[in-house]
Structure formats: structure tokens, C-alpha cells
N, C-alpha and C positions, 0 to 999 in steps of 0.2 A: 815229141809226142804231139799230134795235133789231133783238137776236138773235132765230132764225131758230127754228123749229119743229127739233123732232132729227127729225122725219120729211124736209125736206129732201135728204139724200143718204142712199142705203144704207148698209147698216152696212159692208158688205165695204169699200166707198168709203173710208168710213172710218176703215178699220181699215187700209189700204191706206195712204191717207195721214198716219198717225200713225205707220208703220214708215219711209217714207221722211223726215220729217220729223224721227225722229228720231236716224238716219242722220246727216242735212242738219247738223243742231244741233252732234253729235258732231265730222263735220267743219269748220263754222265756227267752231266753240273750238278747234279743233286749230291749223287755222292760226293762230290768236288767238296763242296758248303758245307755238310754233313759231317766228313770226315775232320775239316778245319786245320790240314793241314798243307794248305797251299792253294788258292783259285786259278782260272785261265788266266791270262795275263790281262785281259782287258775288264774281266771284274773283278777283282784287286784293284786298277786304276779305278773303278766306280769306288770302291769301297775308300783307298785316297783320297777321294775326293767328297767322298761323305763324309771324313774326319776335319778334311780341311775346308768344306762348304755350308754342314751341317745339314745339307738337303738329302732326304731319303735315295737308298741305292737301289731299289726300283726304278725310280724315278730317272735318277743318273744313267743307268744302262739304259733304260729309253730314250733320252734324249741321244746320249751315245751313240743308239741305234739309229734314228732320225738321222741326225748327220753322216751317219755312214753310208744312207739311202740315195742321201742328198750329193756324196763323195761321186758314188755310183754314175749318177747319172752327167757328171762330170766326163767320167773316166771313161765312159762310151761316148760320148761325147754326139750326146742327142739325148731329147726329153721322150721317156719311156714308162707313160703312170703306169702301165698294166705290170710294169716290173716294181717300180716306187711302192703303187699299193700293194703288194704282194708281200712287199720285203715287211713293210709295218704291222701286214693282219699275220705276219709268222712269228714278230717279236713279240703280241699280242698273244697271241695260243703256247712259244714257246714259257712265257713267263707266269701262263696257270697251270702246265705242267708240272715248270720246276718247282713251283707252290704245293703240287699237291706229291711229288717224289719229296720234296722237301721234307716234310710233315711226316710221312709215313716213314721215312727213314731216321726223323728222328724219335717217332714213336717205339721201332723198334730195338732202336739204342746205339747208334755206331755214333752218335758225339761220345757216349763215355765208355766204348772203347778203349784197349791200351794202344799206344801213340803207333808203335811200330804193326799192329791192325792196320789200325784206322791211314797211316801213312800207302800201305798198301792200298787201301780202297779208294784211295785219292791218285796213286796209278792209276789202278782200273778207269774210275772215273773218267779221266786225261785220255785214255785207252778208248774209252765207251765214246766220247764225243768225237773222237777224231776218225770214228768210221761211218758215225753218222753224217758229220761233212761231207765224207767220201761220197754219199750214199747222195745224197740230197743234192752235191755239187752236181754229181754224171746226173742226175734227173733232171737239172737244172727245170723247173716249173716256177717256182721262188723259194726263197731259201732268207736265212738272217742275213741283215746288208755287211754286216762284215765279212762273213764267208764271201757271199758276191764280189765284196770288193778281193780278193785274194784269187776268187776265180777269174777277174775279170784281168787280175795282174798276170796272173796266171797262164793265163793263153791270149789276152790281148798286146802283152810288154813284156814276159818273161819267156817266149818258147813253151809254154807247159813244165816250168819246173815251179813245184808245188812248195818246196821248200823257205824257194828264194822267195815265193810268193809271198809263206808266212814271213820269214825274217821282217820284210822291209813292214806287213799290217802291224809287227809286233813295235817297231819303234814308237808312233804317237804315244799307246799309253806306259811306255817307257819316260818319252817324255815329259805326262802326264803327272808320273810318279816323281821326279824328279823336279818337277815344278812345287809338287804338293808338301816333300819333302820340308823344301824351304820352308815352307807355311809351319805346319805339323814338327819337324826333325824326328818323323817315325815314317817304316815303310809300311803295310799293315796288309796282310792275308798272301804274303810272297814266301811260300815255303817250299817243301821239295815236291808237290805236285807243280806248283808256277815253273820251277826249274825244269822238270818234266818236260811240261807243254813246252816251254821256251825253246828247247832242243829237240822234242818230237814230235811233234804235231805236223811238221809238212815230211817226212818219214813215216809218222806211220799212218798220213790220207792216203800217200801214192801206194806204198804196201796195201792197205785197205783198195785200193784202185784196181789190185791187181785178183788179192784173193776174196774178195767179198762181194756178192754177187758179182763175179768176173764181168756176166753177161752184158749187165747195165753200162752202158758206155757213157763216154762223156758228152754227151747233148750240147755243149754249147757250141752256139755260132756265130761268127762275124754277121751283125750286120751295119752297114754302110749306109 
């Protein structure tokens, strides 16, 4: 599968589908949190590492994000602020989203939910965010630096398989967890949504790739 020319869709298109997707994203981590039974695999490692650091997981997943910006610009291998800032003002708006899905989800009651609910909506959840990656990657305008970074493995180093791309983003906060482990000797927010995401997330982007706005293509492009 190789990515698409950015002349493909309008930019409004675009720009169109990078506000609802980011929306989308806000909301499937919300129910993620809410539900309490399992995070993405990368805030679980925040949440690790707020056990074993004591520094707020706000905080931790921003900094997270920062380095992952900073990965980025690595991995293209050229200095790109119009992409750098973009990644930060999305980690910025995604994280008063998830604040206020947050809030209203717990207002109207899905923490005390029974388990096998609430485990269901932490599918969903897992389900909701990984078509908003979909959505966000083919519009490529800017996006969260971790997705970037999985786009960029994506069709820069893997051929366009979406999968592998996850597996290999998912290792660091594997390793993360594993380092914290020692500290701690607890794993903390790893339940059958994390397992979920672990095994479906680059499954069900490409599926999302195919049937969710089909039209949107993948915008990204080498450049040199």
C-alpha cells in the first residue's frame, strides 16, 4: 500500500476530518478511563510511571508526547517545526477533550457500572480511537506525535503495514512498564481493554482505512 499524493482530498476535507477525529480520539479514551477497565497501552505506562515517579499523569503523557515529537523528527530525518508544533497544540486540545468526555461520562455513571458493561465500553472505547487514527493519519495535517510516529514507520520503514507499525510504537511503554515494575512490583491500568488495543489497533486502523470514509485517502508523502 503506498501513500497518496496530498493533492487527493481538499484541504477543508481535511481539515474537516482532523477536528472530528480528534473529537473521536478524545472520546474513545474517555470511555477507555471511565470504564477502568484497561487503558491504551501508552497511558497505562503514564499511569506506571505515576506510581513509580509520583508526578501527575497529565503531565507524564505530555511529556511522553514531547518526546515523541521530538522521535518524529528523528525518524524523517530533517527538522520539520510546522509538523513539531502541530503535534504539541493536538496534545494540547486532545487532553481538554478528554477532560471534559471525561467528566460527563463520569457524571452519567459508567465507573459504577457492572464490570462485564463497563468492560464492553472499554472495547468500544479501543474501537472509537482507532478509527480516529484512521481518520486523522489519511488527513495527515497534524495529528498526536505518537500516531505520527507509527505513520511515519508506517510508510517510511514498514511498506504501509499498519500493524507492524503498531507492534514495534507498542514496545517502549512495554518497556516502560517493565522498568516501573521493578520500582513498584505492580502493573496498574493493564486489563482487557490494554489487551484489546495490544492485538487490535493496527487491524482495526487498516479496516477503518478501508471502510470509514473510504474517500479520505492517505495524504502522506515522502519528502526528501
Amino acid at each position: 500500500m503506498q501513500p497518496a499524493s496530498s493533492s487527493s482530498n481538499t484541504l477543508p476535507v481535511r481539515i474537516g476530518a482532523l477536528i472530528f477525529s480528534l473529537v473521536l480520539n478524545a472520546c474513545g479514551n474517555s470511555l477507555c478511563i471511565t470504564s477502568n477497565v484497561g487503558s491504551g497501552i501508552w497511558t497505562a505506562a503514564a499511569v506506571n510511571m505515576h506510581a513509580a515517579l509520583g508526578l501527575d499523569v497529565g503531565l507524564l503523557l505530555f511529556i511522553v508526547g514531547l518526546i515523541n515529537a521530538v522521535t518524529n523528527q528523528i525518524l524523517i530525518r530533517r527538522i520539520d517545526v510546522p509538523r513539531f508544533v502541530g503535534e504539541i497544540i493536538f496534545v494540547l486540545f486532545f487532553s481538554y477533550f478528554v477532560d471534559i468526555f471525561t467528566a460527563a461520562f463520569t457524571l452519567i455513571g459508567i465507573p459504577k457500572l457492572p464490570w462485564l458493561i463497563r468492560m464492553l465500553i472499554s472495547i468500544l472505547g479501543v474501537s472509537t480511537f482507532c478509527v480516529a487514527i484512521s481518520i486523522y493519519q489519511r488527513a495527515n495535517i497534524f495529528m498526536h506525535p505518537n500516531d505520527d510516529t507509527t505513520n511515519i514507520l508506517r510508510f517510511m520503514y514498514l511498506k504501509g503495514n499498519a500493524t507492524a507499525s503498531q507492534l514495534i510504537d507498542f514496545m517502549p511503554p512495554i518497556i516502560i512498564m517493565s522498568i516501573t515494575w521493578g520500582f513498584t512490583h505492580q502493573v496498574l491500568a493493564v486489563n482487557i481493554g490494554t489487551i484489546y488495543s495490544f492485538f487490535m489497533n493496527g487491524i482495526l486502523i487498516e479496516t477503518a482505512d478501508r471502510l470509514v470514509f473510504p474517500k479520505l485517502v492517505h495524504n502522506f508523502k515522502f519528502k526528501h
